[in-house]
C-alpha positions as CSV (number, residue, x, y, z in Angstrom):
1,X,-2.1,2.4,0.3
2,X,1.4,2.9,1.7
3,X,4.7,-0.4,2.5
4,X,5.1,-2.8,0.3
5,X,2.7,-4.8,-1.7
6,X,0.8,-2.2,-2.9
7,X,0.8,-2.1,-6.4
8,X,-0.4,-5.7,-6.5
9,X,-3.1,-5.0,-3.8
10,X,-4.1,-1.6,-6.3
11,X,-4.9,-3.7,-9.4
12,X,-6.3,-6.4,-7.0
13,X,-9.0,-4.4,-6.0
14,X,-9.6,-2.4,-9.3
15,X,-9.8,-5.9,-10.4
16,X,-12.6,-6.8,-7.3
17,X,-14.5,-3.4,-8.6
18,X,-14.1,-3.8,-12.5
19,X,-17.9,-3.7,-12.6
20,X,-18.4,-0.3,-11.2
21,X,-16.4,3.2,-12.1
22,X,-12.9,3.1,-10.9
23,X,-10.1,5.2,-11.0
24,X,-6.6,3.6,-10.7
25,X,-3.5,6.2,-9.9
26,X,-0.9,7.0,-7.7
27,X,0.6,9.9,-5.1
28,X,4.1,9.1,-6.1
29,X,5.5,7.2,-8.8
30,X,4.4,3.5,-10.3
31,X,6.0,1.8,-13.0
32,X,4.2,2.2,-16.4
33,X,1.1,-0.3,-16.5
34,X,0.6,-3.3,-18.4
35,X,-2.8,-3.1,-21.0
36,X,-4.2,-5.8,-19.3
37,X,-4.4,-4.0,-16.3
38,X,-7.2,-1.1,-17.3
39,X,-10.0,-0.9,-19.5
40,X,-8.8,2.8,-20.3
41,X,-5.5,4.8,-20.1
42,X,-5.7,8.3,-19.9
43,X,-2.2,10.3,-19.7
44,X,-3.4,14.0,-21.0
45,X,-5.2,16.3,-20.6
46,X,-7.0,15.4,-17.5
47,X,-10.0,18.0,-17.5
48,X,-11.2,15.6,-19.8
49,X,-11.4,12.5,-17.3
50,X,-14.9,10.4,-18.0
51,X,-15.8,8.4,-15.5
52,X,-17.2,5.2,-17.4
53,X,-17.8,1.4,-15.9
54,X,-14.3,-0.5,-15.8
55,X,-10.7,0.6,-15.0
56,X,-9.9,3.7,-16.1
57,X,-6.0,4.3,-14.9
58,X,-4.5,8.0,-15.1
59,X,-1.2,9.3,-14.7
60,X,1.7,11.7,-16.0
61,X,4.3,10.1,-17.9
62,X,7.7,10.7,-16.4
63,X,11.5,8.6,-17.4
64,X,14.3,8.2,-15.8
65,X,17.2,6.1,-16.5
66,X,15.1,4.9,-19.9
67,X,12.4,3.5,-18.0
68,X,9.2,5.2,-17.9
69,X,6.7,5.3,-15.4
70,X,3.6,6.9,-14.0
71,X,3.1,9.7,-11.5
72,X,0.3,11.6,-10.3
73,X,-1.3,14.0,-12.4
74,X,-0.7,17.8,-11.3
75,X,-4.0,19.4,-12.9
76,X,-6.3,20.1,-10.3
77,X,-8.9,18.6,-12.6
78,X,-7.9,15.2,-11.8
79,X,-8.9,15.4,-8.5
80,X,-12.3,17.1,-9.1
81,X,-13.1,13.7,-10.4
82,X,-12.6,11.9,-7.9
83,X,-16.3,12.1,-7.0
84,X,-17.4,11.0,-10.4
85,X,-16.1,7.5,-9.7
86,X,-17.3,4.9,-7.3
87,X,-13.7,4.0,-6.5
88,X,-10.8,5.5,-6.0
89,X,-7.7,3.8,-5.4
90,X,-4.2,5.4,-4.6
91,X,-0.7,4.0,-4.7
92,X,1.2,6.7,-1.7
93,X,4.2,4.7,-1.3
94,X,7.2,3.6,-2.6
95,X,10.0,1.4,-1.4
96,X,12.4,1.5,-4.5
97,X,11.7,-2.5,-5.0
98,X,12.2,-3.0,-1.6
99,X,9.7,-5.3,0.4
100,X,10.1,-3.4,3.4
101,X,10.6,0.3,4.7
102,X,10.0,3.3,6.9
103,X,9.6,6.6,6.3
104,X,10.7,9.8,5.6
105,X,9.4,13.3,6.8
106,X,7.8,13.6,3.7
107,X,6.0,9.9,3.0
108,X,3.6,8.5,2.7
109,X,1.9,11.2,0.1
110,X,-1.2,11.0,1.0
111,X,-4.1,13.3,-0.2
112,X,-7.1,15.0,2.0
113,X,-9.8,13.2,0.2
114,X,-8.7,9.7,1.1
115,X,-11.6,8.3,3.1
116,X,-9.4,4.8,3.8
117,X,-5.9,4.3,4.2
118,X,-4.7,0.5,3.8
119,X,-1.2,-0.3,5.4
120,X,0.2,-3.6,3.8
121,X,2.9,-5.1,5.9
122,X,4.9,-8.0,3.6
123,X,5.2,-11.3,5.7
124,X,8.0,-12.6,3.4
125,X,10.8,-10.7,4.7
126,X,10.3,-12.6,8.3
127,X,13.7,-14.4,9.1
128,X,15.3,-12.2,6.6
129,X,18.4,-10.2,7.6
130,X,18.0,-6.0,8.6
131,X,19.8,-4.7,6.1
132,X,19.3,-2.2,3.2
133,X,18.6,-5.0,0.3
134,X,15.5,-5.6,2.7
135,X,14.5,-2.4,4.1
136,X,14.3,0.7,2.4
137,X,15.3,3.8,4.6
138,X,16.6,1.6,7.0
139,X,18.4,4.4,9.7
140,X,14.6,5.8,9.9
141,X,13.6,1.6,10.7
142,X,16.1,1.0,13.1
143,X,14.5,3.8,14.5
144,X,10.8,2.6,15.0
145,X,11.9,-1.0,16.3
146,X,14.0,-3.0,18.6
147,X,16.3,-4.3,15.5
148,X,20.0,-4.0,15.0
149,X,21.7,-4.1,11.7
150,X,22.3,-7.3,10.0
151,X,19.8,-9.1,12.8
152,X,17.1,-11.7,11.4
153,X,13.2,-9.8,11.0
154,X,10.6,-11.1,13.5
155,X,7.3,-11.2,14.5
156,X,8.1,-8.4,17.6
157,X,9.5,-5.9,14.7
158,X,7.1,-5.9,12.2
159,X,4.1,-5.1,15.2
160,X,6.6,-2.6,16.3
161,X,6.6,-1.2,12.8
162,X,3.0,-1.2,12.5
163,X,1.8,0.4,16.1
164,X,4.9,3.2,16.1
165,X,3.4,6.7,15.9
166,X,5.8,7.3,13.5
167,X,5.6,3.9,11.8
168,X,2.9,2.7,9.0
169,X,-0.2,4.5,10.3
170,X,1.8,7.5,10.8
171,X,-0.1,9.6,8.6
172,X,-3.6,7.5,7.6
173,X,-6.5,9.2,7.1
174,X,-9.6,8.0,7.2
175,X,-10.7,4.5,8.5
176,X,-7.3,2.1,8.6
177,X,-7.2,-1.4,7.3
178,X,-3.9,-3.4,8.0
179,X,-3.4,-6.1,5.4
180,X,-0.9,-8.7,6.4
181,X,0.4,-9.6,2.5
182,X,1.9,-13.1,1.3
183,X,0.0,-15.3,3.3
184,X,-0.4,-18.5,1.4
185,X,-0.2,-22.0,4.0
186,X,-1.3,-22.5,7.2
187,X,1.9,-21.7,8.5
188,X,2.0,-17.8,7.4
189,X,-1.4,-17.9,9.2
190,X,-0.2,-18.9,12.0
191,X,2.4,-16.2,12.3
192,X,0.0,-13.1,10.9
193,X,-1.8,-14.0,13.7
194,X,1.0,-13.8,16.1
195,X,1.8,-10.2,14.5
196,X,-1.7,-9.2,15.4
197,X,-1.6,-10.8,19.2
198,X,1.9,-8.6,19.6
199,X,-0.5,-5.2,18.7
200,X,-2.1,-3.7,21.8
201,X,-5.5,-3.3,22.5
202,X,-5.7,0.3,22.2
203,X,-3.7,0.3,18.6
204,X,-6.0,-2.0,17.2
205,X,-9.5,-0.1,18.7
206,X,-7.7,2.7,16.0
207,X,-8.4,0.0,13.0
208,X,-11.4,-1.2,11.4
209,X,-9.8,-4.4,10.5
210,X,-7.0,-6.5,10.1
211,X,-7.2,-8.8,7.3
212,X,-4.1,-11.6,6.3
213,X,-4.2,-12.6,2.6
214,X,-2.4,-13.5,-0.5
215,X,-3.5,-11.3,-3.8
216,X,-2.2,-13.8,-6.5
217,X,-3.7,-16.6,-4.9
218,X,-7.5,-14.7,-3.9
219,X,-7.1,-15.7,-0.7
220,X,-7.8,-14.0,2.2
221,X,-8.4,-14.0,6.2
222,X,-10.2,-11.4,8.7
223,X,-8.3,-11.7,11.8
224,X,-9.5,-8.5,13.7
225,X,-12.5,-6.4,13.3
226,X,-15.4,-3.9,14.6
């Protein structure tokens, strides 16, 4: 899952899937989870990954600045398990508390196995100002869409965002969902759906769907699908 949102989309889904084998985890960093997130925490050592009904979450410990989090695990053995588990799910992105961003050479991390890559676009920051308390990496942005600095965020540059070849799908593997996040009244319905007419034709043949929806509320919209 890569942009912002995702963490909340991550446990979301674990959530959806508590009933099966999941594994919960990252490709970059995440802060340190809450206990009421997974059934099971496992830190170290990794060969020992079980894959058992609920949420198991895994992840290397790392702090900095006092304030620990979670980061992938390095032994190879964590992703041998990945088959053991019904669901994977990956944080590969991170926007340094940012709701918005683009991205570096080097971003999103994300790894060969992934069979779906999700691309969460935030609908909150429409109207708010380009600037860097808003978008993370924002010379790379400015680069993907028709903004200047300081100018409000609309409709026209988030699709620009989204369809860019260098922009949120830049590196998916896999099938590609777009998830439009904070949509909560009628009236962020109305403006997903003008996101989705401004993608073309050809962009959207490359996704399998395009769904609009809020994850603290449970609600949710297809607006685009095979």
């Amino acid at each position: 899952m890569v942009a912002g949102g995702k963490t909340s989309l991550l446990i979301f889904l674990a959530k959806k899937y508590c009933h099966e084998k999941v594994l919960l985890s990252t490709t970059t960093k995440i802060g340190y989870p809450k206990a009421n997130i997974y059934d099971r925490l496992v830190i170290d050592p990794f060969e020992n990954l079980a894959a058992e009904i609920g949420i198991t979450m895994a992840g290397k410990v790392t702090a900095k600045h006092e304030k620990k989090k979670i980061s992938m695990p390095e032994s190879a053995a964590f992703k041998q398990s990945f088959p053991l588990f019904d669901k994977v799910f990956l944080g590969a992105d991170g926007a340094k508390q940012r709701p918005l961003k683009a991205w570096a050479d080097f971003e999103p991390v994300i790894v060969t196995e992934t069979t779906t890559t999700i691309g969460i676009i935030p609908l909150c920051v429409l109207g708010q100002l380009t600037d860097e308390t808003i978008i993370h990496r924002l010379p790379y942005y400015l680069k993907l869409v028709s903004a200047k600095k300081n100018s409000p965020i609309t409709v026209q540059h988030l699709a620009q965002l989204i369809e860019h070849p260098e922009g949120l799908f830049a590196k998916a593997r896999g099938e590609k969902i777009l998830y439009i996040n904070h949509v909560e009244v009628t009236r962020d319905l109305e403006l997903a759906k003008q996101i989705v007419q401004k993608l073309s034709p050809m962009f959207k043949k490359q996704l399998k769907k395009i769904i609009a929806g809020n994850t603290f509320s449970n609600k949710g919209w297809i607006l685009w699908g095979k």
